[in-house]
Residue frames as qw, qx, qy, qz and C-alpha x, y, z in Angstrom:
[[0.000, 0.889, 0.458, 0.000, 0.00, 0.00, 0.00],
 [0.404, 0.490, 0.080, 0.768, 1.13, 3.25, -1.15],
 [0.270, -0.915, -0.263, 0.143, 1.26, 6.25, 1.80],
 [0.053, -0.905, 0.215, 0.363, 2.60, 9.44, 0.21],
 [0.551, 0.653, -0.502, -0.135, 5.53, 8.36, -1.45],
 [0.312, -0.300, 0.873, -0.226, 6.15, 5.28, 1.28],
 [0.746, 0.021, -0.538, -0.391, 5.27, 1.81, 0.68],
 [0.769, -0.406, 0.420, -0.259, 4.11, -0.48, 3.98],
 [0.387, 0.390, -0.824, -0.138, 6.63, -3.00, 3.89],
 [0.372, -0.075, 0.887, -0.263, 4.32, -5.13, 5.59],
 [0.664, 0.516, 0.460, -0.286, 2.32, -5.22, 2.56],
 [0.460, 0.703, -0.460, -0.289, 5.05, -5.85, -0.09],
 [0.996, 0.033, -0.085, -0.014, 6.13, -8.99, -1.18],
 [0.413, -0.790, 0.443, -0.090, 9.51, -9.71, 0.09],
 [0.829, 0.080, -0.544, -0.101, 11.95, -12.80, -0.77],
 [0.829, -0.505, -0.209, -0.115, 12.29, -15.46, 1.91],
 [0.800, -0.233, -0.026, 0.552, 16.27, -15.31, 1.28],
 [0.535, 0.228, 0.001, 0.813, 17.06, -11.81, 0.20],
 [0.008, 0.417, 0.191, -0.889, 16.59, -7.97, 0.59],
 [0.150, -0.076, -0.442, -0.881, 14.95, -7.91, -2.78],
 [0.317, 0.340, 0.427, -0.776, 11.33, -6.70, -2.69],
 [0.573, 0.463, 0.617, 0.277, 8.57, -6.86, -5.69],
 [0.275, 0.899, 0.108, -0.323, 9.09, -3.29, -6.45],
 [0.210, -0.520, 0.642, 0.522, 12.10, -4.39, -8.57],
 [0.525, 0.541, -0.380, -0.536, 11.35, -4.27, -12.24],
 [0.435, 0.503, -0.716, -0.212, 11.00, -7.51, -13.65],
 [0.006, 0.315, -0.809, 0.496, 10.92, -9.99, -10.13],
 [0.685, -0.205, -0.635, -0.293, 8.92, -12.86, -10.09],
 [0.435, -0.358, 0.657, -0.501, 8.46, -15.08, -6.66],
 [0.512, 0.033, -0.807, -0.293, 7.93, -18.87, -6.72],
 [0.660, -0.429, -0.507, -0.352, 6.05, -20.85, -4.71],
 [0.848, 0.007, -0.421, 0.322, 8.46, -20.70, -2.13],
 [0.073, -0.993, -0.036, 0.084, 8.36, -16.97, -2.07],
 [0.684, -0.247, 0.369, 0.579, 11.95, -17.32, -3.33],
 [0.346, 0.829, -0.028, -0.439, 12.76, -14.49, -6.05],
 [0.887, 0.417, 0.107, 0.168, 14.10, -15.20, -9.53],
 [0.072, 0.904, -0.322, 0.274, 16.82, -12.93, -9.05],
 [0.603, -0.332, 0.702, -0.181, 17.94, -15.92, -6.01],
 [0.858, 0.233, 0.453, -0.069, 17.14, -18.46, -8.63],
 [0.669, 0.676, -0.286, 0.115, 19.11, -16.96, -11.40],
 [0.013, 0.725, -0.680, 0.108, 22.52, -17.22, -9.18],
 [0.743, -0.168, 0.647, -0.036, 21.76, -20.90, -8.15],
 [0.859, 0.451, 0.219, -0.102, 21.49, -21.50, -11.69],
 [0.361, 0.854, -0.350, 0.131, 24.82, -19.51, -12.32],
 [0.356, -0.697, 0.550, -0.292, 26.17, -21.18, -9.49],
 [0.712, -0.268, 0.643, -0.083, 25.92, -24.46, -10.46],
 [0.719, 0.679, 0.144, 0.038, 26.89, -23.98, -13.81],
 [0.371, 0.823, -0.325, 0.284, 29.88, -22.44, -13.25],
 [0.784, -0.144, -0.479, 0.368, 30.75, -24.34, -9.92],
 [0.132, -0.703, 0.225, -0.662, 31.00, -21.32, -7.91],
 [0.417, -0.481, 0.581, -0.507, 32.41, -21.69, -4.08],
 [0.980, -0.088, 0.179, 0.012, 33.23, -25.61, -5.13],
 [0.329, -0.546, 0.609, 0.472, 36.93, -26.96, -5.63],
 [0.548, 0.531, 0.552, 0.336, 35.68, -27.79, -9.13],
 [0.276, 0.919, 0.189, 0.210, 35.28, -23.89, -9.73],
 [0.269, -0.835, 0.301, 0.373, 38.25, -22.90, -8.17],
 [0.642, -0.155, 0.644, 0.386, 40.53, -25.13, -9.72],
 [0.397, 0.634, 0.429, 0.506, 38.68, -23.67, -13.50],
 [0.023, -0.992, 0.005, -0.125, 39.36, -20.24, -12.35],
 [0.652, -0.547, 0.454, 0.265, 42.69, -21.11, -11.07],
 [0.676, 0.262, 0.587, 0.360, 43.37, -22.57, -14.87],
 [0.232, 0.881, 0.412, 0.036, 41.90, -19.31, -15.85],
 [0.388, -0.864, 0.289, 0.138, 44.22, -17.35, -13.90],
 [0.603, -0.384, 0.528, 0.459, 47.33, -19.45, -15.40],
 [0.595, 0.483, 0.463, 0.445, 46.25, -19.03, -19.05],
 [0.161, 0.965, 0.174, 0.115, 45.89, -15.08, -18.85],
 [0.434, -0.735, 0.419, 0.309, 49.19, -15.04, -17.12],
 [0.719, -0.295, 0.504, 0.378, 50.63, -17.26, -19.50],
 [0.360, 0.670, 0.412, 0.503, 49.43, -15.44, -22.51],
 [0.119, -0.992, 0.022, -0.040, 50.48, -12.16, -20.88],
 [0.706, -0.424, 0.177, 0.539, 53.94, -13.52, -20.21],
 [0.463, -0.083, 0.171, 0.866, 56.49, -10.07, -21.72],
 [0.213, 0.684, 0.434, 0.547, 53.91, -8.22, -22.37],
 [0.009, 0.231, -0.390, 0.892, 53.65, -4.97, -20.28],
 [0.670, -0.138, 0.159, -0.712, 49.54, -5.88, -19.40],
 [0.038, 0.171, -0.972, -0.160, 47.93, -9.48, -19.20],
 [0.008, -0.587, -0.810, -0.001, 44.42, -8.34, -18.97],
 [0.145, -0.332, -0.115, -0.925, 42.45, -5.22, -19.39],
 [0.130, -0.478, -0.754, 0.432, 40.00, -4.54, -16.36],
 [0.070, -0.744, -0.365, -0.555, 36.87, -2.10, -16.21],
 [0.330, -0.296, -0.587, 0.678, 37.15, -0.01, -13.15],
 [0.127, -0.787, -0.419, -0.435, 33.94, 2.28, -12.74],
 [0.249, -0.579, 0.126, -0.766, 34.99, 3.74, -9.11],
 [0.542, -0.549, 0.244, -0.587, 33.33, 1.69, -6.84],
 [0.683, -0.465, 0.555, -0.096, 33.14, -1.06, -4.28],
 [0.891, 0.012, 0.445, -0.085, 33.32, -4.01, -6.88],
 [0.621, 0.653, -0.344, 0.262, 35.80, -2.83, -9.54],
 [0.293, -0.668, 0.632, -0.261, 38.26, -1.17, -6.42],
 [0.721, -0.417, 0.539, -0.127, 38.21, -5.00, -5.19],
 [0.917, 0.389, 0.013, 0.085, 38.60, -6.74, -8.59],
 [0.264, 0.851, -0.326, 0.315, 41.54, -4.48, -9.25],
 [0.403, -0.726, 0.512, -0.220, 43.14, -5.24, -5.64],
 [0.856, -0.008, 0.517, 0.006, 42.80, -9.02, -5.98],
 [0.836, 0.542, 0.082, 0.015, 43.63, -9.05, -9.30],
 [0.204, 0.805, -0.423, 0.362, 47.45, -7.18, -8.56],
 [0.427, -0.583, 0.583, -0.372, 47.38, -8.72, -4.54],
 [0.699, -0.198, 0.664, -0.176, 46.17, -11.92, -4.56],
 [0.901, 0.276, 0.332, 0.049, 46.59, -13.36, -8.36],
 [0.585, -0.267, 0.362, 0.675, 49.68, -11.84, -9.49],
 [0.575, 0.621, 0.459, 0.270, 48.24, -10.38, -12.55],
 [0.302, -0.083, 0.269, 0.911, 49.32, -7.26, -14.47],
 [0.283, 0.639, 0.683, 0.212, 45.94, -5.55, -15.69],
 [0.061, -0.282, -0.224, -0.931, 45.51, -2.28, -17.82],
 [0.128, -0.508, -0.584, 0.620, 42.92, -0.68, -15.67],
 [0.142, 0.301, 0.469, 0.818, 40.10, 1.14, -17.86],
 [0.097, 0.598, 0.577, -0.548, 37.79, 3.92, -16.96],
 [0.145, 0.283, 0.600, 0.734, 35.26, 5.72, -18.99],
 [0.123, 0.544, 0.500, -0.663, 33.03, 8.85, -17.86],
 [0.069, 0.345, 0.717, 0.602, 30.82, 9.45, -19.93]]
């Protein structure tokens, strides 16, 4: 229910496992009250083996091929960096914890 420009959040649909709400564009709920938004990452997640030693180990591989195709070069990857929390960390990890070398690209537009 709409009051003023507030919406009772006891009268918005909610999912059972996240923060997301139904006022997000698109956002289903299953029977489960689970949102599709949750349902797309399980789907990514177990496709891609995320947070299993199956996905490290392919991201690990990853990690040696970009190096090893970077070997003399002055870069060995090209990152986006927009600014905020989730480039800033790619960047860090990507220099601290995997050795890489990465051309670092921003674009304001």
């Amino acid at each position: 229910m709409l009051m003023g420009n507030r919406i009772l959040a006891n009268e918005v649909k909610i999912c059972k496992r996240c923060i997301y709400d139904e006022t997000l564009p698109n956002i289903l709920f299953d029977e489960n009250g689970i949102c599709s938004y949750c349902r797309m990452i399980e789907s990514l997640e177990a496709e891609y083996k995320t947070g299993t030693p199956e996905g490290e180990e392919k991201f690990d591989r990853i990690l040696d091929q970009i190096k090893s195709d970077g070997r003399g070069k002055r870069y060995d990857c090209v990152i986006g960096v927009s600014g905020g929390t989730d480039s800033s960390w790619l960047i860090h990890h990507a220099v601290r914890t995997w050795g890489l070398r990465p051309l670092a690209v921003h674009y304001d537009n």
